[in-house]
KOLDRENLO-511153 format. One line per 2 residues: for each residue x, z, y of C-alpha. Coordinates in pm, whole numbers, plus 50000, padded with zeros to 5 digits. Layout:
N
X/Z/Y; ...
% end
This chain:
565
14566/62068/52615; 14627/62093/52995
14272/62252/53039; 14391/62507/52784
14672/62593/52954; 14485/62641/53297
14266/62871/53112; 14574/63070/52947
14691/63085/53325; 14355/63177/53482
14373/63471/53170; 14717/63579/53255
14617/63591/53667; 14313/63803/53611
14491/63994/53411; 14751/64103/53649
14539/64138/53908; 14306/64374/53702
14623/64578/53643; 14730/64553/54068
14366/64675/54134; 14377/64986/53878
14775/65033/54004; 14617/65071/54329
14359/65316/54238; 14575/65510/54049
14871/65535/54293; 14698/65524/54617
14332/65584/54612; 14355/65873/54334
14673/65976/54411; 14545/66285/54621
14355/66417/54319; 14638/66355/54041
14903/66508/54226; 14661/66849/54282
14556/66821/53911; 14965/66720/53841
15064/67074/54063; 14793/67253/53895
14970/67224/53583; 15289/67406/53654
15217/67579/53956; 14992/67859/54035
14853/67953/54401; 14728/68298/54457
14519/68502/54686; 14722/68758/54857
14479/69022/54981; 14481/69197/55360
14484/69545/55423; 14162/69623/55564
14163/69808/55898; 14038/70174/55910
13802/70300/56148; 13868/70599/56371
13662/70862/56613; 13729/70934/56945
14040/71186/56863; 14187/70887/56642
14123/71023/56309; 14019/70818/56024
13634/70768/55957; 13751/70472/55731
14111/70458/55592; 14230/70291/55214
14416/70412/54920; 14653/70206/54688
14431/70169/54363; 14559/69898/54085
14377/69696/53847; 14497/69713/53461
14476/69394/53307; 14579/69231/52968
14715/68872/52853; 14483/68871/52490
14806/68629/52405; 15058/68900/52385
14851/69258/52378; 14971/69437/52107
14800/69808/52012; 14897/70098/51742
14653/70337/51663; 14830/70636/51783
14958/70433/52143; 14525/70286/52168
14407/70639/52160; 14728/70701/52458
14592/70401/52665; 14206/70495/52626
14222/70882/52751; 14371/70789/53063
14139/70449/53128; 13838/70575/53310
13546/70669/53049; 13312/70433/53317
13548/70140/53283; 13415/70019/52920
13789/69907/52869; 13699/69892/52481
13425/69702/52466; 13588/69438/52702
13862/69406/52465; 13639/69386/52207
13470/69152/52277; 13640/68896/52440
13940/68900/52120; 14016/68555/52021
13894/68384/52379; 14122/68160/52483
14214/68349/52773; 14537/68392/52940
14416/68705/53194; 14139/68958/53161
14034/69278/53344; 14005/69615/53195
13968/69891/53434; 13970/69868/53857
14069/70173/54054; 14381/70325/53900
14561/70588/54109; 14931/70557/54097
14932/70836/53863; 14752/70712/53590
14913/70366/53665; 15250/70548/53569
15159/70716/53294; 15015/70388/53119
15337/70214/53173; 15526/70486/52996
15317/70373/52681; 15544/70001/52728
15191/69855/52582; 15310/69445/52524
15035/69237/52747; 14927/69495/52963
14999/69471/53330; 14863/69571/53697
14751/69427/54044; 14751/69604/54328
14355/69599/54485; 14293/69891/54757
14018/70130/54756; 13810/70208/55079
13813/70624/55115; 13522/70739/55324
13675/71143/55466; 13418/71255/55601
13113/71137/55372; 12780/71160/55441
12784/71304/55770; 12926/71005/55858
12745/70721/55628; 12511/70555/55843
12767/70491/56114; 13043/70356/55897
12828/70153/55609; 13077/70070/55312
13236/69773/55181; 13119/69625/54842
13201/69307/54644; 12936/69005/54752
12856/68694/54535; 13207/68537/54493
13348/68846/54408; 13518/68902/54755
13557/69251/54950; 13269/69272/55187
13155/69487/55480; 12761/69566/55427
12584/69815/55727; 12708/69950/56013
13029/69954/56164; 13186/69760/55839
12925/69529/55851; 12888/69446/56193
13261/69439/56235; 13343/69263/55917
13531/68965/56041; 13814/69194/56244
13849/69469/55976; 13884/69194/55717
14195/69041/55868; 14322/68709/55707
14455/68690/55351; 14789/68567/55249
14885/68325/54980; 15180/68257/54695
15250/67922/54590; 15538/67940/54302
15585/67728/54005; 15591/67833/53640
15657/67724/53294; 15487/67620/52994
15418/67967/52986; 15295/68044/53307
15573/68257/53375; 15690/68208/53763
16031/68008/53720; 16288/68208/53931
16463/67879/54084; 16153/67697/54173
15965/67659/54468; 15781/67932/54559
15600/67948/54930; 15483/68279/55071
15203/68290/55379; 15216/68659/55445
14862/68835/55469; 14779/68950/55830
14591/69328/55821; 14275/69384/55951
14266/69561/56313; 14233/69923/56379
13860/69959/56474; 13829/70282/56763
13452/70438/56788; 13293/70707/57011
13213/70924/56731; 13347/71249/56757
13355/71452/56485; 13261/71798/56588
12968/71653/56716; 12892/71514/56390
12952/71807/56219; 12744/72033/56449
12419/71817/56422; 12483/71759/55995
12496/72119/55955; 12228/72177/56195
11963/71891/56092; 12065/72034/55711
11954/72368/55777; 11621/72256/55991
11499/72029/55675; 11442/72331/55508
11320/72562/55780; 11045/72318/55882
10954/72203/55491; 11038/71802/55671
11096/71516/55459; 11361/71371/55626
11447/71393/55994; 11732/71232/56204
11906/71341/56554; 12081/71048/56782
12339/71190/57025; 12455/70979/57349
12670/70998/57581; 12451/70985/57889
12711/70876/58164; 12841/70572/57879
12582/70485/57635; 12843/70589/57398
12719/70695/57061; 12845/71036/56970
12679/71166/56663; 12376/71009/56440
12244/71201/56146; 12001/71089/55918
11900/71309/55616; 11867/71271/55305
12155/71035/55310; 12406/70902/55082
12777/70938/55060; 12953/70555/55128
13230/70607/54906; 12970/70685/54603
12726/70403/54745; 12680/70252/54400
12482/70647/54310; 12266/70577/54522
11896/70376/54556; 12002/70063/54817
11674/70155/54985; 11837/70417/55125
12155/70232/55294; 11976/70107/55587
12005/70365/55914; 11676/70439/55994
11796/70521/56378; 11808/70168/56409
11653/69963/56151; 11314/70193/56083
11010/70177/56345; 10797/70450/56459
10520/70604/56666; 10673/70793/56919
10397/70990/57045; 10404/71223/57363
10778/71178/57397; 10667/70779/57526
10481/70912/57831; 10846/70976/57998
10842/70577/57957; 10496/70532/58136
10533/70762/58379; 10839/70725/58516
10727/70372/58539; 10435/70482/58770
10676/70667/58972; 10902/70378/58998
10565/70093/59118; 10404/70419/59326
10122/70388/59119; 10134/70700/59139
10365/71073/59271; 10439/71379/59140
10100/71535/59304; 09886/71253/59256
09535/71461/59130; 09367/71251/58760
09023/71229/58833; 08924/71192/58506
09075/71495/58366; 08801/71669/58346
08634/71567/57996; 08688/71273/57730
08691/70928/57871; 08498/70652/57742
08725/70330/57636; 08511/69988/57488
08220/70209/57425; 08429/70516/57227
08507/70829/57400; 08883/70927/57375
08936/71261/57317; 09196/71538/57345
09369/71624/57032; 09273/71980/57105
08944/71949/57281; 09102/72085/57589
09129/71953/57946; 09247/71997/58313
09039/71862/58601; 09204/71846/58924
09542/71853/58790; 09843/71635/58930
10074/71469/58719; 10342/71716/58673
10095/71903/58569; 09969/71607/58329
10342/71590/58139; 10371/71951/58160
10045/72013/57946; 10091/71627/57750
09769/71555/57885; 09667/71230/57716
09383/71171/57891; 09589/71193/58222
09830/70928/58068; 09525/70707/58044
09455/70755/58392; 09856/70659/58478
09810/70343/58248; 09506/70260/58499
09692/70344/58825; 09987/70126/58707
09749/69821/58495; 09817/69658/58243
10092/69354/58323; 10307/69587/58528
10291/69858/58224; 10332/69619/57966
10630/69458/58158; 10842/69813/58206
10771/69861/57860; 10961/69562/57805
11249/69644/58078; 11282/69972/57921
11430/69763/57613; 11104/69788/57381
11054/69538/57132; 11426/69364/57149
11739/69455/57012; 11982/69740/57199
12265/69554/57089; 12432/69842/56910
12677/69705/56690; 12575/69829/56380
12458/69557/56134; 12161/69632/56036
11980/69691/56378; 11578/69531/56381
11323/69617/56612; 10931/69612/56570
10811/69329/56784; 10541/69453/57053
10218/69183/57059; 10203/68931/57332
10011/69014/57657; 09703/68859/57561
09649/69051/57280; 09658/69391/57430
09307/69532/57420; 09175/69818/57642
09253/70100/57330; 09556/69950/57285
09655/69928/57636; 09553/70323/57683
09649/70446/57318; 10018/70326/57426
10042/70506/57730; 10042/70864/57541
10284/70686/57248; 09993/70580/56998
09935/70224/56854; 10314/70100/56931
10627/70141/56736; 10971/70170/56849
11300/70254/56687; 11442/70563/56789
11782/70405/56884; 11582/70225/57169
11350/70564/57231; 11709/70718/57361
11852/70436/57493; 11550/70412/57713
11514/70804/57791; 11914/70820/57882
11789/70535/58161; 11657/70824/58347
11938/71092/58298; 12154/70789/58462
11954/70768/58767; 11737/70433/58674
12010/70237/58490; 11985/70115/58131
12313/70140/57941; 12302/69884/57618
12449/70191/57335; 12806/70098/57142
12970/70284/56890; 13305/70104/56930
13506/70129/57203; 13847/69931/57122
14075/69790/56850; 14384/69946/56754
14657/69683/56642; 15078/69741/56588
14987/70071/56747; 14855/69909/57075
14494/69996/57168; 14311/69767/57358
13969/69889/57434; 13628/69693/57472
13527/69635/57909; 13241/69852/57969
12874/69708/57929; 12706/69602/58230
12384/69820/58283; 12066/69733/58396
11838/69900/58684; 11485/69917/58501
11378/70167/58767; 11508/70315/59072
11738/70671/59141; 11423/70827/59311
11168/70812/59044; 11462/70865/58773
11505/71182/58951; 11084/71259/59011
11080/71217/58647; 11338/71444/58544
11238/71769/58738; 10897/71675/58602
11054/71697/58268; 11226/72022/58360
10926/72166/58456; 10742/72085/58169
11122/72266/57945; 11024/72541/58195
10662/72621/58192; 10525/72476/57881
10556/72562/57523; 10903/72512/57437
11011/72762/57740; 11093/73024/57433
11404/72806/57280; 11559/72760/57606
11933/72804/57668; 11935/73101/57912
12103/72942/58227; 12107/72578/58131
11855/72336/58280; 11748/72051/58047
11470/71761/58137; 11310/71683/57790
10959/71600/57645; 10781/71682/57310
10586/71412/57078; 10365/71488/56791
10262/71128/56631; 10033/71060/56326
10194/70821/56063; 09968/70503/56021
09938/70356/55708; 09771/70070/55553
09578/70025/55852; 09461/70373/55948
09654/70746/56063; 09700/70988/55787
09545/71314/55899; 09809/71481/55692
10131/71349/55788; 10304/71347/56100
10670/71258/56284; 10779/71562/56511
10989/71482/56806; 11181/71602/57104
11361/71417/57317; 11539/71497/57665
11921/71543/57792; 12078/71792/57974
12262/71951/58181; 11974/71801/58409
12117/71807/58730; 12468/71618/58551
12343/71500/58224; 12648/71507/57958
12431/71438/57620; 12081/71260/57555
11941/71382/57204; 11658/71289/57002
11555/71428/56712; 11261/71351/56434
11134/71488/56175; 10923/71331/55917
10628/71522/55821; 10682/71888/55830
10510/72135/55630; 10543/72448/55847
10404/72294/56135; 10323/71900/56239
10418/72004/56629; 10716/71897/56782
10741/72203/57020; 10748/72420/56729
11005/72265/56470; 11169/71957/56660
11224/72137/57022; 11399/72448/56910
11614/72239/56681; 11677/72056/56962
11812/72335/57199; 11975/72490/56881
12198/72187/56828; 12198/72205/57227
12355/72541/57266; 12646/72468/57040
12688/72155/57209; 12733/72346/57533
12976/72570/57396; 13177/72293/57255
13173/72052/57561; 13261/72382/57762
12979/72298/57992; 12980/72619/58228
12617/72729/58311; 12383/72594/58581
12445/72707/58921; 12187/72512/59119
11944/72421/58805; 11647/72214/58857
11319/72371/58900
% end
């Protein structure tokens, strides 16, 4: 009998225990989770979305701004329609949104919420509610507006939903900048009812949204405009594919204009292929031809290698590389000359010679002060750069092929940022677009970026009048500016692919800044494989000093008194 009882006892003591230990778990170790799950069930939290900050040109006008758009949803509990008020609510729904078939389909869901149609302006928001449709409501969401367009796209990228949904900046300045336009989103905790309907005397707990800053840019607008209109018109005077013109500020590194063509309008992006989003200024390698010998040269200048009258002494005929001969591209040549002469007639064969004078490790290293193969820094998203091979791998072809712009790739973001070193007297200026934020009205702009002395004032300046003289006396002397001096260089590159050149297909070039003596704008523009000529002193140059001449009018640059000769 006793033993029974201590059993019984035992029984009722694990028992209680068992219920202490699941008491405990319950109450304290789960408690976290039940009280979230116990919240969950008559209160609501919700996202409460930032205004996105616009982005502005130099004169503070809006490249980037947003509308007030709403979303129209429906609660499939309580939506109620007539056939004369569904015909009402379907005329002014956007044909696109497929409000229909979404109601359609998802009828007799259990769901409490569901989206019908995003990007309603205020007007057509009104109008609906005059219909007093039961279920139907509306959320504020904004819309990104894009004013200028195109001209503008591949500066300004867009903003697109990513994987969870969210608002996201994708290329360019919305990409790069993402996290400051973006701000921080708010959030509404409120209770509700068996309903979900928000009960007016409960708890409700606001954490206001903070608005994405102002972002301020270099761009300026006329600029812009000048060199869309211009590049526009050039596509189909020179029969070109595509082309592209970068505009800097020479003194800043400041990014005033970049124009790529065909492009796409950001506010549209969705019409368009995503292979074309990418800027191609800085994302998209190329062969710059001739216009790279300003790079090799001035580098020669800069180790005296060689001097402005230093005489090639193998001008005088093709020159024999590993056992090939290399060649002119026209079969011409020019023994005895010096090398102004050798960038005034884009002498390849006297650019081998300079490659020779300067050898290989110190050419291959200015290559790589001059910013080649590494990123500029620009601070638009999508920047890349082709890589350049290591040292070792650099055979004699390659080594001379590269000093006339052949057999290495560049972007053409890094092709001006490297040319502008000279217009600024040897110093390297990293390019930016923006310049500042903009926040409760207060602008605080960006310190300057620190340049970098890749070569010195003295050959900067050898190289420009060599430049000049080569605007002056060579081929492009016919689309000069009367009384403007401007230090620039042609390039005419074939377009490798799959392993070999195309004999067909070429990228015209021509790059320089002016005025020379006080440069105020470096240019560069491309074109991609024109059909009324493959030169670039016959379609890129006088686009060049076309967009040039307007430019001089507009930055009321007064004409050269003392212009370099």
């Amino acid at each position: 009998m006793n033993r029974r009882l201590q059993w019984i006892k035992l029984l009722f003591v694990g028992w209680f225990l068992f219920l202490v230990i699941r008491l405990f778990y319950w109450q304290v170790i789960k408690n976290p989770e039940l009280e979230k799950d116990a919240r969950a069930q008559y209160g609501s939290s919700d996202i409460i979305p930032a205004p996105r900050g616009e982005i502005r040109s130099a004169d503070g006008f809006p490249l980037v701004t947003n509308s007030q758009k709403y979303l129209a949803f429906i609660d499939p509990h309580v939506f109620r329609l007539d056939a004369d008020i569904s015909k009402k609510l379907f005329d002014l729904l956007p044909a696109t949104s497929g409000a229909q078939k979404i109601i359609t389909e998802n009828r007799g869901l259990p769901l409490n919420w569901l989206p019908i149609a995003h990007g309603l302006s205020p007007d057509t928001k009104a109008r609906i509610e005059q219909l007093q449709v039961p279920g139907l409501g509306f959320e504020e969401e904004q819309d990104r507006i894009y004013p200028e367009g195109s001209p503008s796209a591949y500066f300004t990228g867009f903003v697109g939903k990513n994987e969870t949904g969210d608002m996201q900046g994708y290329f360019g300045l919305e990409g790069y900048w993402d996290r400051i336009l973006s701000g921080k989103p708010g959030k509404l905790n409120q209770q509700l009812d068996a309903y979900n309907r928000p009960i007016v005397i409960g708890d409700q707990n606001i954490i206001p949204p903070q608005p994405g800053q102002n972002l301020i840019t270099s761009v300026d607008r006329s600029v812009e405009y000048i060199v869309f209109k211009q590049l526009e018109a050039g596509l189909v005077k020179y029969q070109a594919k595509s082309g592209t013109v970068t505009v800097m500020d020479s003194k800043t590194g400041h990014l005033l204009a970049m124009v790529s063509l065909p492009g796409y309008d950001p506010g549209h992006f969705t019409d368009y292929p995503p292979d074309i989003y990418k800027n191609p200024i800085v994302s998209e390698g190329y062969e710059p031809g001739s216009t790279f010998k300003t790079i090799v040269m001035s580098s020669a200048l800069d180790a005296g290698a060689v001097t402005p009258q230093t005489i090639c002494e193998i001008c005088s005929g093709p020159v024999q590389i590993s056992g090939d001969y290399l060649r002119s591209y026209n079969n011409v040549y020019y023994p005895g000359c010096n090398m102004s002469d050798v960038i005034l007639h884009s002498d390849n064969i006297g650019m081998v010679f300079v490659s020779r004078k300067l050898g290989k490790e110190k050419m291959l290293a200015y290559i790589r002060k001059f910013g080649f193969g590494q990123l500029t820094g620009v601070d638009l998203q999508e920047e890349s750069t082709p890589v350049l091979r290591p040292d070792n791998q650099w055979y004699d072809i390659d080594w001379a092929t590269a000093a006339f712009g052949q057999g290495i790739a560049v972007t053409r973001l890094q092709m001006v940022t490297a040319v502008n070193a000279i217009a600024n007297g040897g110093q390297l200026i990293p390019p930016r677009v923006a310049i500042g934020t903009e926040v409760d009205g207060k602008i605080k702009l960006f310190p300057p970026v620190k340049a970098k002395k890749v070569i010195s004032a003295e050959a900067a300046a050898l190289m420009t009048r060599m430049m000049v003289n080569a605007v002056n006396h060579g081929e492009v002397r016919y689309y000069r500016v009367p009384g403007f001096s401007v230090a620039a260089k042609t390039g005419t590159a074939q377009i490798p692919i799959a392993g070999h050149y195309d004999p067909d297909k070429f990228i015209a070039s021509f790059i320089g800044f002016a005025p020379a003596a006080n440069p105020k704008f470096t240019m560069l523009v491309t074109l991609n494989h024109p059909q009324s000529s493959p030169w670039g002193s016959t379609t890129a140059a006088p686009l060049w000093f076309g967009i040039a001449e307007k430019l001089f009018r507009y930055f009321q640059i007064p004409p050269d008194s003392s212009a370099l000769h």
